[in-house]
N, C-alpha and C positions, 0 to 999 in steps of 0.2 A: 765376485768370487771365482778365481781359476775352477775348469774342473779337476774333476781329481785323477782326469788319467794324466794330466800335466804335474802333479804332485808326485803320482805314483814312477813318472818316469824320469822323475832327477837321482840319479845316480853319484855322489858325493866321489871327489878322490880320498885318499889316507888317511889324512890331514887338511882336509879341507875348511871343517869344522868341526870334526870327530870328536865325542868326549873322551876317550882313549889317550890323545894326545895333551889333553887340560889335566893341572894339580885340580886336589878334591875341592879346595874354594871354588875352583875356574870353572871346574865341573859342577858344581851344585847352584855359583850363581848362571850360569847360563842353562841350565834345566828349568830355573825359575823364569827368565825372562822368555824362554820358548810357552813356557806352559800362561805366562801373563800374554803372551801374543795370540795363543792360539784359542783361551777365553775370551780373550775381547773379537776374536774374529768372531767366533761362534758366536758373539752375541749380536754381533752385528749381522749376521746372517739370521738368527734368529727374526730379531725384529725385524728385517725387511719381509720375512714370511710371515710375519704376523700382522705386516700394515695394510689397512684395505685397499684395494685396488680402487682406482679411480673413477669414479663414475664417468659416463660419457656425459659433456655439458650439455648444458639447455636450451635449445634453440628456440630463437622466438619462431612465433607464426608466422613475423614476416620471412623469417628465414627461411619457413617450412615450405611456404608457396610461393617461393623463385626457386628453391629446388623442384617442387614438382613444375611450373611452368620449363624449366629448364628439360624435365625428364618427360613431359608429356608431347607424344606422337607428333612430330611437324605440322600435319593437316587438320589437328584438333579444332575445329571451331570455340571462339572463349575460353583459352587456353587461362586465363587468368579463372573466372567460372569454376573449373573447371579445379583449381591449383584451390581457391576460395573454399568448396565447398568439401575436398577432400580433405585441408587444413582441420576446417571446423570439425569433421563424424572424429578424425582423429583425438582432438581434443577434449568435445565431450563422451566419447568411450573412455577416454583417460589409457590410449594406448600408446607406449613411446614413438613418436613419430621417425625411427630409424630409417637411413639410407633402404636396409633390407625390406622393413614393414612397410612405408611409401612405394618401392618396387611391387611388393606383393600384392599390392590393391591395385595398382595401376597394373598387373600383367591380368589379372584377373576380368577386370573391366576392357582392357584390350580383347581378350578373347571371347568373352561374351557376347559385346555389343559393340566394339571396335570404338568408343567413347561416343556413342549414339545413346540420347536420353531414354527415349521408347521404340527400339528400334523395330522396323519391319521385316515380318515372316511372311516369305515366301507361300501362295497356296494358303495363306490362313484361313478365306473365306471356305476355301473346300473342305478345312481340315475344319470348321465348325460347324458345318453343316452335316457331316458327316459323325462327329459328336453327338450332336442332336438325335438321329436317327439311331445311332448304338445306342444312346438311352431311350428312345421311344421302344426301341424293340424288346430290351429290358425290361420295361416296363407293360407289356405290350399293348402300346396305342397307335394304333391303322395308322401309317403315312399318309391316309387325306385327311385324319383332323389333324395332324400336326401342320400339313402346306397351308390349310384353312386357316389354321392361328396364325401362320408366319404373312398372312396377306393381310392381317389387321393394321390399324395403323399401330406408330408406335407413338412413345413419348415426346420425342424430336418431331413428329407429323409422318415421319418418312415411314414406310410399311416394315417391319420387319426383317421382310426378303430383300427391300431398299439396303437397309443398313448391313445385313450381312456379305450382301453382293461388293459394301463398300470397304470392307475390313482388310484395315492392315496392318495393325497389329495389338499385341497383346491388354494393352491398355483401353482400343477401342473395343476389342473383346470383351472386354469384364464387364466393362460399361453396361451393354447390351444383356449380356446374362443380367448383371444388377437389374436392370428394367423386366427383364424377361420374369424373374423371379418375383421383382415388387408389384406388376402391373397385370400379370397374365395366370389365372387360374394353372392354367394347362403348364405353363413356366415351372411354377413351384413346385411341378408336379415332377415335369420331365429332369429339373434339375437337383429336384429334393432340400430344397433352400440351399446349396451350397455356391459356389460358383467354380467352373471349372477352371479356371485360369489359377495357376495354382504359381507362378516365377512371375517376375517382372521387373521394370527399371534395367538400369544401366550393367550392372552388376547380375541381371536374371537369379536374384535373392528371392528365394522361396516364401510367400506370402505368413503361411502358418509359424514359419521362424519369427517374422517380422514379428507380427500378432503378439507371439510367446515373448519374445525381447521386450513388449512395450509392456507386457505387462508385470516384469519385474522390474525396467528401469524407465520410468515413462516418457513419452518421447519428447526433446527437447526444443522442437519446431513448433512454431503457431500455423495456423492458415490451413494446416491439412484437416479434413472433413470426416477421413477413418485415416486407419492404418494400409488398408489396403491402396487405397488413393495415394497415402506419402510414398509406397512402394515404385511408384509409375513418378514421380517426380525425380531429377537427378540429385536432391541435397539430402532426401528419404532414401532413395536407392541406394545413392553410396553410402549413407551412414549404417543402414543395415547389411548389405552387404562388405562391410566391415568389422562391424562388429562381428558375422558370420565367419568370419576369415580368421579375425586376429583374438575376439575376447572370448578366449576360452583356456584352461591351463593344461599344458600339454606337457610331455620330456621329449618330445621329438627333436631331431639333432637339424632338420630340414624344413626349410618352408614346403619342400614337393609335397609332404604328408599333409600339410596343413590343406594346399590345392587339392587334394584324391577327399579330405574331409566336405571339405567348402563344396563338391559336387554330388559325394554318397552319407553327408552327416557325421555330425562330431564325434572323433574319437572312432571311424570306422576302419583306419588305417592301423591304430593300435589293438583295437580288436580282431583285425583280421591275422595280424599276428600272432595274439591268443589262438585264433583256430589254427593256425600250422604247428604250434606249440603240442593244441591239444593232439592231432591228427599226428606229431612226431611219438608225442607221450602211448599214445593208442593204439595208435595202427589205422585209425578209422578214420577214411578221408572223409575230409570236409569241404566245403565251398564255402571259399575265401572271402566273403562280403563282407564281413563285420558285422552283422547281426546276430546276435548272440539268443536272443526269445523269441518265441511265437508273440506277435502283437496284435493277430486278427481273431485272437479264440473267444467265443461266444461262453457265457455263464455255463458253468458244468462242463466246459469244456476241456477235460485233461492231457492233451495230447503235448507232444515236449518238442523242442528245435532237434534239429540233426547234432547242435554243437552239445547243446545240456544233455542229451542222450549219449554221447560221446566221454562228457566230463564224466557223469554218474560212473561211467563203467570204470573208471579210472578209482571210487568214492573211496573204497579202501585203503590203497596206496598210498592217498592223501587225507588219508583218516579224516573225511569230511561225509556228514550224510547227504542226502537227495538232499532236506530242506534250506540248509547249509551252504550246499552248491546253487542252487535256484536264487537264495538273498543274494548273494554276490552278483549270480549273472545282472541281477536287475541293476546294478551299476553298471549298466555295460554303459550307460550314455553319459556319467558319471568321471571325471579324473578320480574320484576314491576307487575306482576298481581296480586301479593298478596296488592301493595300499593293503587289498582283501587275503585273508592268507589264500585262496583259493590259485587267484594270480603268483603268487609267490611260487607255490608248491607245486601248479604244472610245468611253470616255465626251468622252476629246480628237476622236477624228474623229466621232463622230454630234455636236458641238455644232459643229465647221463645218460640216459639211453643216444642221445645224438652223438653225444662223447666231443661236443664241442658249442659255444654261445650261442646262440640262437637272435635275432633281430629281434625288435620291440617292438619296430615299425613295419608293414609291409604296403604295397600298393592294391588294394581291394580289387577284386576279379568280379566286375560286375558289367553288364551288357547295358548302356543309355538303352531305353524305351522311353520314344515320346511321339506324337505325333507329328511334330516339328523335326524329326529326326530321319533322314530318307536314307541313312547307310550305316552299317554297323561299326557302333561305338562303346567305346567302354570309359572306367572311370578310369585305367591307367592310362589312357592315350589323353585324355582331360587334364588330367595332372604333369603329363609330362609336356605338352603344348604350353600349356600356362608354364610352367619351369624353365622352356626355353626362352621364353617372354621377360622371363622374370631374372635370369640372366644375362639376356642383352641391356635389362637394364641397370641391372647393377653394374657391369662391365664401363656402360655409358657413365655412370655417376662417378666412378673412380677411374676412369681416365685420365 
């Protein structure tokens, strides 16, 4: 179909076709055959807007992993391994294996662990030994019975202080805690059963996610012994760490958002955008996190976030009460929170008062804290690192 400023700018002579110059037969049949031309256009414009769009075809597996061997890093060791086992998380999460969503996993695993299965941290032994003693002091247990316990032997034969001195990374870590906790009074003490290793594998996929994923879709692998365990392996790592990344329902126009999620939690970038909404609507600034509740309050504990304290004051405006407002925010981890009228009605009043659209998505304003972390980092420098990643490799695949 011409556009229509091609339509609009034909200019006819006198007599070109003019019905002026036609008898009333001439004139009346050629009004008919204009008007039988111009419904049958329109129908046929019709119907192409009404036929569906094409789906993108189906690629086999094997197709899936000679693109990734093709898109994975030169120096990869088992480059094929490697193309295998992202193939397969792909597959069973049932996420479309697209040009963009294969880039997105692999920029992600690039910046983590540079495609290293359990890679090594610098300083680990220090930074665990130093662990130890922030929870000894916590707790308060004199640093000579804690050196006294760590001269014990361990489960391997080797002493304690052997195996810590030998740490290199996160996976020997845990290890150690596990025994620390199964084997030693004073362990389960200093560590409260938990283990403090809290990311791991390929991907640096946060254990508790894992944990939470297996237990609504159960995990697909034999041979792993927990969950935590399949996390330090690369066909567990990447499959959680994928899942992390991609199965989750989002309206973001960008994979970057998905990246700033994948490092501060699902759905923190569109939350964080509800806070500058609420903070446009209010006046009351907020910090950008994407946290929307208090989630450390002890029973009887009434005390509210900075953002739901922010929302309330708005309650009128948006004819919503406190209680009202508080059920919604608890969708904050949730895609129905963007369906809540709560969501609706701030992002409607801060854009009149902004007097223009406001983002859906922002990049969350959070400082990285870890003890593996020796310089100041945030989640928007996370997310744009992995984005640029993530664009060289797209770039690479449509070359």
């Amino acid at each position: 179909m011409a556009p229509m400023s091609q339509w609009s700018a034909y200019r006819p002579g006198p007599c070109a076709i003019t019905l002026a110059c036609m008898t009333d037969t001439a004139r009346f049949a050629t009004r008919r055959r204009i008007r039988t031309v111009f419904v049958a256009a329109l129908l046929l414009v019709l119907g192409a807007c009404a036929m569906p769009r094409p789906k993108a075809p189906v690629r086999s597996p094997a197709e899936v992993r000679a693109q990734l061997v093709q898109l994975l890093p030169a120096g990869t060791a088992d480059r094929a391994g490697w193309a295998a086992d992202i193939q397969s998380a792909f597959q069973l999460i049932d996420v479309p294996p697209s040009t963009e969503n294969l880039c997105a996993a692999l920029a992600v695993t690039a910046q983590e662990s540079g495609f290293t299965v359990d890679p090594e941290v610098p300083g680990l032994a220090k930074i665990a030994r130093e662990e130890i003693d922030r929870r000894a002091a916590q707790k308060h247990i004199p640093k000579l019975l804690v050196r006294a316990a760590l001269r014990l032997s361990s489960p391997d034969g080797r002493t304690w202080d052997e195996r810590l001195d030998a740490v290199r990374t996160e996976k020997d870590l845990s290890r150690i805690y596990e025994d620390l906790i199964g084997e030693v009074p004073l362990g389960r003490r200093l560590l409260g059963g938990a283990n403090p290793v809290r990311t791991g594998g390929p991907m640096q996929v946060g254990i508790a996610f894992a944990e939470q994923y297996a237990d609504e879709h159960p995990y697909p692998y034999a041979g792993d012994d927990s969950i935590r365990h399949a996390v330090f392996t690369r066909r567990g790592g990447l499959y959680f760490g994928i899942a992390h990344l991609l199965d989750y329902p989002n309206s973001y126009s960008r994979h970057l958002y998905r990246f700033a999620d994948f490092n501060a939690g699902w759905y923190a970038s569109r939350n964080a955008a509800f806070q500058a909404a609420v903070t446009a609507a209010s006046g009351v600034p907020l910090a950008l996190d994407g946290d929307l509740l208090l989630h450390d309050k002890g029973f009887g504990d009434d005390r509210i976030s900075a953002t739901e304290a922010a929302v309330r004051s708005l309650g009128a405006q948006l004819d919503l009460s406190d209680a009202a407002i508080h059920r919604a925010l608890e969708n904050g981890d949730r895609f129905e929170f963007e369906e809540t009228r709560l969501y609706e009605r701030v992002f409607a009043l801060a854009e009149r008062r902004q007097g223009s659209p406001l983002p859906r998505a922002v990049l969350p304003r959070i400082t990285l804290e870890s003890p593996k972390i020796t310089r100041k980092l945030t989640t928007a420098w996370f997310a744009n690192r992995v984005q640029r990643r993530y664009q060289d490799c797209v770039n690479e695949a449509f070359r």
